[in-house]
ROTIZA-652473 format. One record per residue (C-alpha): residue in three letters; x, y, z. Coordinates in pm, whole numbers, m for minus. Each point is the difference from the previous one (the first is absolute). Example, Ala and Ser with C-alpha at 12.3 -4.5 7.8 and 13.67 -1.06 7.14 Angstrom:
BEGIN
R   residu        X        Y        Z
R      ALA     1230     m450      780
R      SER      137      344      m66
% end
This chain:
BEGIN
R   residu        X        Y        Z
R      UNK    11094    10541     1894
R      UNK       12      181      311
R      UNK       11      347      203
R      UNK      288      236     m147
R      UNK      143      286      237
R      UNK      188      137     m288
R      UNK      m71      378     m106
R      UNK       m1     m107     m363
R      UNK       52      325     m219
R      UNK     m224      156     m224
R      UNK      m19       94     m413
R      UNK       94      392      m56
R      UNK     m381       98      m52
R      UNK      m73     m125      329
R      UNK      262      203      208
R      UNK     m255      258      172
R      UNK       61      234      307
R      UNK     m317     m165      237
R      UNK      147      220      325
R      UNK      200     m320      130
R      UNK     m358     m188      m27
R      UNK       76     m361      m44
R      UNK     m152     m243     m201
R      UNK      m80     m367       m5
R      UNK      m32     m182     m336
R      UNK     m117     m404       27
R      UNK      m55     m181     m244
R      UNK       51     m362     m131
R      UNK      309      m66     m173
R      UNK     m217      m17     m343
R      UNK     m136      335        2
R      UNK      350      152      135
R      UNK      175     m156     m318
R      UNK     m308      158     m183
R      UNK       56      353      147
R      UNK      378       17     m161
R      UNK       94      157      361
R      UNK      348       32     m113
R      UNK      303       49      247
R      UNK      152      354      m21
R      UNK       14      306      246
R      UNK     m286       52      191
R      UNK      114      346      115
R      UNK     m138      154      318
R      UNK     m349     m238      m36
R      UNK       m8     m303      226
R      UNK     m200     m248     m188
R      UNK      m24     m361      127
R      UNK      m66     m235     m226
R      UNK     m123     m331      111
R      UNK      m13     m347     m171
R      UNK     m313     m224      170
R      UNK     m206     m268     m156
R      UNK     m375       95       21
R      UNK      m88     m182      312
R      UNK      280       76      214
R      UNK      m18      269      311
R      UNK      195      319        2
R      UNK      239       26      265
R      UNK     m172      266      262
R      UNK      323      239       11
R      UNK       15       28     m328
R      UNK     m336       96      m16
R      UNK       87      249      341
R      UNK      339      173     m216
R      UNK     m240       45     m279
R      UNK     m227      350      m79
R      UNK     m184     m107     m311
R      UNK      m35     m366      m92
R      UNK      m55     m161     m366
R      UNK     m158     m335       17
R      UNK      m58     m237     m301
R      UNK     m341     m140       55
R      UNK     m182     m285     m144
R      UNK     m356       m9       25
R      UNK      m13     m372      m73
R      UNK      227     m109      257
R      UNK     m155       m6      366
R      UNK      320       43      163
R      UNK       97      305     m233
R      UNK     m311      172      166
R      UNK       53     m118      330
R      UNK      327      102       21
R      UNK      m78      366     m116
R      UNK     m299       23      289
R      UNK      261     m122      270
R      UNK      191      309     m152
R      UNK     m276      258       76
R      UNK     m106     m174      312
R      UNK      319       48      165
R      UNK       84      312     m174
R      UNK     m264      181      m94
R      UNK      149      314      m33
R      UNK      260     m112     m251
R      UNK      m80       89     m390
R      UNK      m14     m262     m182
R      UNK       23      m33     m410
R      UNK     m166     m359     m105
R      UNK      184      m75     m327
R      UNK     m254     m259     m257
R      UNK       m2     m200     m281
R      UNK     m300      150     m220
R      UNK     m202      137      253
R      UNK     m364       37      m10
R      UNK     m226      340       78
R      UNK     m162     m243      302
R      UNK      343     m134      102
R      UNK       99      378       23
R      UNK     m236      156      226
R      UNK        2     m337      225
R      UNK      354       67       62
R      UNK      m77      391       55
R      UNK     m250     m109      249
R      UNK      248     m216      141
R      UNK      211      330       76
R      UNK      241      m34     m298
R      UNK      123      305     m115
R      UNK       13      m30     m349
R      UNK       29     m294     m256
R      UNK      307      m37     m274
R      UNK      m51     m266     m307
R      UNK      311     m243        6
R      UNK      245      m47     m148
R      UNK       67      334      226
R      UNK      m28      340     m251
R      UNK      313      160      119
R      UNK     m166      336      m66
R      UNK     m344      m40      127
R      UNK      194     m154      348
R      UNK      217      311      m10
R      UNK     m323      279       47
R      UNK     m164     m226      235
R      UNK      276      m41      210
R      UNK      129      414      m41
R      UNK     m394       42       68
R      UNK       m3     m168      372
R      UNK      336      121       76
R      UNK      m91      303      m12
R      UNK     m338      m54      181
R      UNK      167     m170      267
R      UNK      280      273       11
R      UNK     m301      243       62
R      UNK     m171     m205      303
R      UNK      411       18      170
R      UNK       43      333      m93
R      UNK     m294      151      107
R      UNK     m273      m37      293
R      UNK     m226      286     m170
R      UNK     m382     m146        9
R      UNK     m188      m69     m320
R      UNK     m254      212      m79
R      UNK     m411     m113      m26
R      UNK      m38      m96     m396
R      UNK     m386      141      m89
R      UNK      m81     m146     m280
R      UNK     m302      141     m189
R      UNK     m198     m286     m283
R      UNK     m275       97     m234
R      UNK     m312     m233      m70
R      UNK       27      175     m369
R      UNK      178      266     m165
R      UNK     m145      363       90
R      UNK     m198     m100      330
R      UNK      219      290      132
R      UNK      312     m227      184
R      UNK      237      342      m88
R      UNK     m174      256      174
R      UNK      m22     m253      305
R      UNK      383      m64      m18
R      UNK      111      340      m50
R      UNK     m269      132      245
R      UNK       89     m276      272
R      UNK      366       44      m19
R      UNK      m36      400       77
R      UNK     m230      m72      281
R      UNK      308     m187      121
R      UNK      245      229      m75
R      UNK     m203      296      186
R      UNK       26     m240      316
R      UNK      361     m130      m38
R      UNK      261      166      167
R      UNK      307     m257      m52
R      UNK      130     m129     m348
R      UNK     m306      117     m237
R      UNK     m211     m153     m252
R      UNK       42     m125     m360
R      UNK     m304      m70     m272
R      UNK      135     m262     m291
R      UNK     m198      m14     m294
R      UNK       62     m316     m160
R      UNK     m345       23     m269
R      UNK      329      m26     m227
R      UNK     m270      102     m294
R      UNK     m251      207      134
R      UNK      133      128      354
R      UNK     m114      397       33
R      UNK      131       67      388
R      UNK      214      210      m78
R      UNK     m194      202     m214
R      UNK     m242       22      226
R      UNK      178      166      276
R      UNK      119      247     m280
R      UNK      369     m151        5
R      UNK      183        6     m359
R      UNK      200     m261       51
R      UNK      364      m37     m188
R      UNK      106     m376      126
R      UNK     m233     m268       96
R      UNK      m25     m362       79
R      UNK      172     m118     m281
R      UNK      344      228       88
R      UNK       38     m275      337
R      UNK     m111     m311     m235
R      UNK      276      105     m211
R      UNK      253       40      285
R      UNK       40     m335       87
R      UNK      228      m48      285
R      UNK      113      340       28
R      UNK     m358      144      167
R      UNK       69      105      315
R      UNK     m207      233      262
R      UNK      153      313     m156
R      UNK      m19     m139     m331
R      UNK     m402      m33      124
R      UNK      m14      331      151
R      UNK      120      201     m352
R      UNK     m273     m155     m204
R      UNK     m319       54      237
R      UNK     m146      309      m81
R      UNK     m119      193      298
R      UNK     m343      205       55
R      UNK      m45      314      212
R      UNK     m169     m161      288
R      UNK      338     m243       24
R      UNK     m147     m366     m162
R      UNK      232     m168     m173
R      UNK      m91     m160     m393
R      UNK      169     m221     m256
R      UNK     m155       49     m299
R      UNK     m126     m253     m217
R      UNK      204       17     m365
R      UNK      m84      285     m248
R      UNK       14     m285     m250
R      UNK     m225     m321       41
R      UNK      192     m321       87
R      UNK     m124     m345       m5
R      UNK      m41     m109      334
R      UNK      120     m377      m77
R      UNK      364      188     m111
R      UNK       20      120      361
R      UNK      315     m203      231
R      UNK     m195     m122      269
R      UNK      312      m12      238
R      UNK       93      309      m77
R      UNK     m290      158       35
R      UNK      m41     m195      348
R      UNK      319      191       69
R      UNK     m149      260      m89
R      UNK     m250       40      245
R      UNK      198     m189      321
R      UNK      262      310      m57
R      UNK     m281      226       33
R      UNK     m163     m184      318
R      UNK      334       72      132
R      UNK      m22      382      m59
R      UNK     m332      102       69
R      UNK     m244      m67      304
R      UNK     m293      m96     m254
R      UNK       58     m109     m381
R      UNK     m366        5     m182
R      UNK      m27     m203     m336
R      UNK     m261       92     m295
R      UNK       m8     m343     m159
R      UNK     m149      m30     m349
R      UNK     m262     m222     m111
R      UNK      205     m263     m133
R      UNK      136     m299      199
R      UNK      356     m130      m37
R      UNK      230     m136      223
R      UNK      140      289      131
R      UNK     m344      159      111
R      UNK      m63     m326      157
R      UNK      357       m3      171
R      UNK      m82      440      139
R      UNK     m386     m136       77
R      UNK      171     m294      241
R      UNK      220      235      161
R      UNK     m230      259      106
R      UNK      m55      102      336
R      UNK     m396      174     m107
R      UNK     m184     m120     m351
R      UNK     m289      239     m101
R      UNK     m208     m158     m263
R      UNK     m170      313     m196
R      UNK     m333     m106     m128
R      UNK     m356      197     m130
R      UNK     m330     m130       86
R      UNK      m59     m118     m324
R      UNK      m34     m409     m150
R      UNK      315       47     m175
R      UNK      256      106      246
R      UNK     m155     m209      242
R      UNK       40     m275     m254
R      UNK      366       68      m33
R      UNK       40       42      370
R      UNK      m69     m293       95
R      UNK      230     m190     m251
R      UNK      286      229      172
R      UNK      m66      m82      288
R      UNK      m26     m367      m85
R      UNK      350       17     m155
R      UNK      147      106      284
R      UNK     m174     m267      220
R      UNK      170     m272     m256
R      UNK      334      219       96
R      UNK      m64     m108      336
R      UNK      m29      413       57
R      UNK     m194       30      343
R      UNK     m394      202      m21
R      UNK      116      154      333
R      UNK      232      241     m202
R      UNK     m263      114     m246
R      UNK     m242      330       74
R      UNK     m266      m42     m318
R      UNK      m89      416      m84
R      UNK     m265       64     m148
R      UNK        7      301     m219
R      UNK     m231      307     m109
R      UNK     m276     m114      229
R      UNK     m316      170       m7
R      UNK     m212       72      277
R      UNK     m291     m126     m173
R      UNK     m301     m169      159
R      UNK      m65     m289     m290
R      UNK      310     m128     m111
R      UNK       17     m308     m217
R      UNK      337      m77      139
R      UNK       99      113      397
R      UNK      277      m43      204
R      UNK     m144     m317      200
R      UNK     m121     m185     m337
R      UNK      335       80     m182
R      UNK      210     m150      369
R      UNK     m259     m327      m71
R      UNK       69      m54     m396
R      UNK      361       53      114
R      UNK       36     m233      315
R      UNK      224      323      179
R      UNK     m143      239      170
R      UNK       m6      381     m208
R      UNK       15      220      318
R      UNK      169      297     m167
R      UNK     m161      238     m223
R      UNK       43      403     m169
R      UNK     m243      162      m92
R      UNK      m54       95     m374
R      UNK       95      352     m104
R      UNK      100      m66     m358
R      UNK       16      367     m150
R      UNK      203      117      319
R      UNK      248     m258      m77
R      UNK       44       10     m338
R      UNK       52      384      108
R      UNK      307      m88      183
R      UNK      145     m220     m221
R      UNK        2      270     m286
R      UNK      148      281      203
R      UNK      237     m257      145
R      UNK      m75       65      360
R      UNK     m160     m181      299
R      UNK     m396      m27       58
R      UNK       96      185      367
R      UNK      163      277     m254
R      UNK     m337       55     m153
R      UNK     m229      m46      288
R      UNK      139      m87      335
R      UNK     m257     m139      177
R      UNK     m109     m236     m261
R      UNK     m152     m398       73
R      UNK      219     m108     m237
R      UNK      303       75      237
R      UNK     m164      m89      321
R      UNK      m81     m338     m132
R      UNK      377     m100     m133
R      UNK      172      149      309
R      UNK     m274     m255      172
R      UNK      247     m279     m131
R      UNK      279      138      246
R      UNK      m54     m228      313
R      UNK       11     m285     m207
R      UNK      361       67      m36
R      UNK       76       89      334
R      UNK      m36      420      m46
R      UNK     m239      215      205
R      UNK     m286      171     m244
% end
């Protein structure tokens, strides 16, 4: 068995347009009699496929000529692992697809730590390969085809539900867009259930969320653009769905699609998570450039706070990205709970606060306006637009 310089053609369902993005497909002469990788046209997609035994090196210009890689992998094999770190040693920039037998949650995220870009279940789904591969085509296509810089992702947790993370994100984000003078600002609601931002900045929203999760690979930035809606003051919102959707239904690569598109047409993207952790929160939470952790000065939140933020130290999510707020503070003299024994029971230091102004709020949020709309000079404001040099804006 040895190295094969043969462009081997392809099955009909595998015949995609990557933009002249060419791929490399190893794998042992087993698992390529498994696949059924039939010879017929291969029409305008150059796909390489490659017959090597398990412990044998890929040539390095075929690995050069190549844009996305797919690499059988065997965790039990020493060499099979070695051989795919000499792959991202020398070229770490190239995407590569590890292709397993059975594999494991563990075996999964030590490749993704590894830098693998995704993981396919041999013998090779035809189908499954086929989005994954349109998926980084098109990602890579956007890196070549454009030099426009991402924009900061904000992304705003919630100890527990209705510690007040909406008014933050929807009063943070119009801080931002007050300052911003180049490609604006978007709020996305993604409580899937429960999200109220758009109510509360008195937008009746048509489309939502769910119109891009149902787009698939269509979205686009003007696709984007016609489903925001768009208040007076110039923020732009994505609605969370009129209708509730379970969360664990959501495409996580789509809706990490999603939001790259939109880091690539605004200046600062803000998130409104919802309580509930799943993989795709997880994947927005590691890709933020600012994490504000909403809490109250209360045993439960704090409680719940620190489990979050515990989570994301398992994640291997760094502390230094994380601003702890604490919410509806009072300026009390004896408090059970204060900001420096809440930073102790949490091991992070709560140095941001707002002061609590409950019926001035819940004001707002029933006429549908900002808290500045009702009373412009209120604490409330002053102490969110105090979050502003943290992401690199003037207050």
């Amino acid at each position: 068995m040895g190295f094969s310089d043969n462009l081997h053609a392809l099955p009909e369902e595998w015949v995609l347009d990557l933009d002249q993005h060419s791929v490399l497909l190893v794998l042992s002469e087993a698992e390529m009699t498994a696949a059924q990788l039939d010879a017929v046209d291969a029409g305008n997609m150059p796909i390489l496929l490659h017959t090597l035994a398990i412990d044998q090196e890929i040539p390095a210009h075929a690995l050069s000529a190549a844009s996305i890689l797919v690499l059988e992998v065997s965790p039990t094999r020493a060499e099979s692992l070695e051989r795919l770190s000499a792959v991202r040693e020398l070229f770490p920039n190239l995407p590569v697809i590890a292709a397993v037998r059975e594999p494991n949650l563990p075996l999964v995220r030590t490749l993704l730590k590894q830098g693998v870009r995704d993981v396919v279940v041999l013998p090779l789904p035809h189908a499954e390969l086929v989005e994954i591969l349109k998926e980084i085509s098109a990602e890579l296509q956007a890196e070549l085809s454009s030099d426009v810089a991402q924009g900061q992702l904000i992304t705003i947790m919630k100890s527990i539900g209705g510690v007040g993370a909406t008014t933050v994100a929807t009063h943070l984000a119009s801080e931002l867009a007050a300052r911003n003078t180049g490609r604006g600002v978007c709020v996305f609601d993604l409580d899937l259930q429960f999200g109220d931002a758009a109510s509360y900045l008195g937008l009746s929203n048509q489309l939502s969320i769910a119109d891009l999760l149902e787009a698939g690979a269509r979205i686009d930035g003007d696709l984007l653009r016609s489903v925001v809606s768009k208040t007076p003051e110039g923020l732009h919102v994505l609605a969370a769905p009129a209708d509730m959707m379970p969360i664990e239904t959501v495409n996580a690569d789509q809706i990490l699609r999603i939001i790259e598109l939109a880091r690539a047409e605004y200046d600062y993207v803000v998130l409104d998570l919802p309580t509930n952790w799943t993989n795709w929160t997880l994947s927005l939470v590691a890709r933020s450039t600012a994490i504000f952790l909403i809490v109250e000065l209360s045993v439960a939140s704090l409680r719940q706070a620190k489990r979050q933020l515990q989570l994301l130290q398992n994640q291997g999510i760094s502390g230094d990205h994380i601003s702890i707020v604490a919410n509806r503070v009072e300026k009390r003299m004896f408090r059970a709970i204060d900001l420096e024994s809440a930073s102790q029971a949490l091991g992070h230091p709560v140095d941001l606060s707002i002061h609590n102004d409950y019926p001035l709020v819940r004001a707002a949020h029933d006429q549908g306006v900002l808290i500045q709309q009702i009373r412009a000079k209120s604490k409330i404001v002053g102490d969110i637009a105090s979050f502003l040099p943290r992401l690199g804006v003037e207050q």
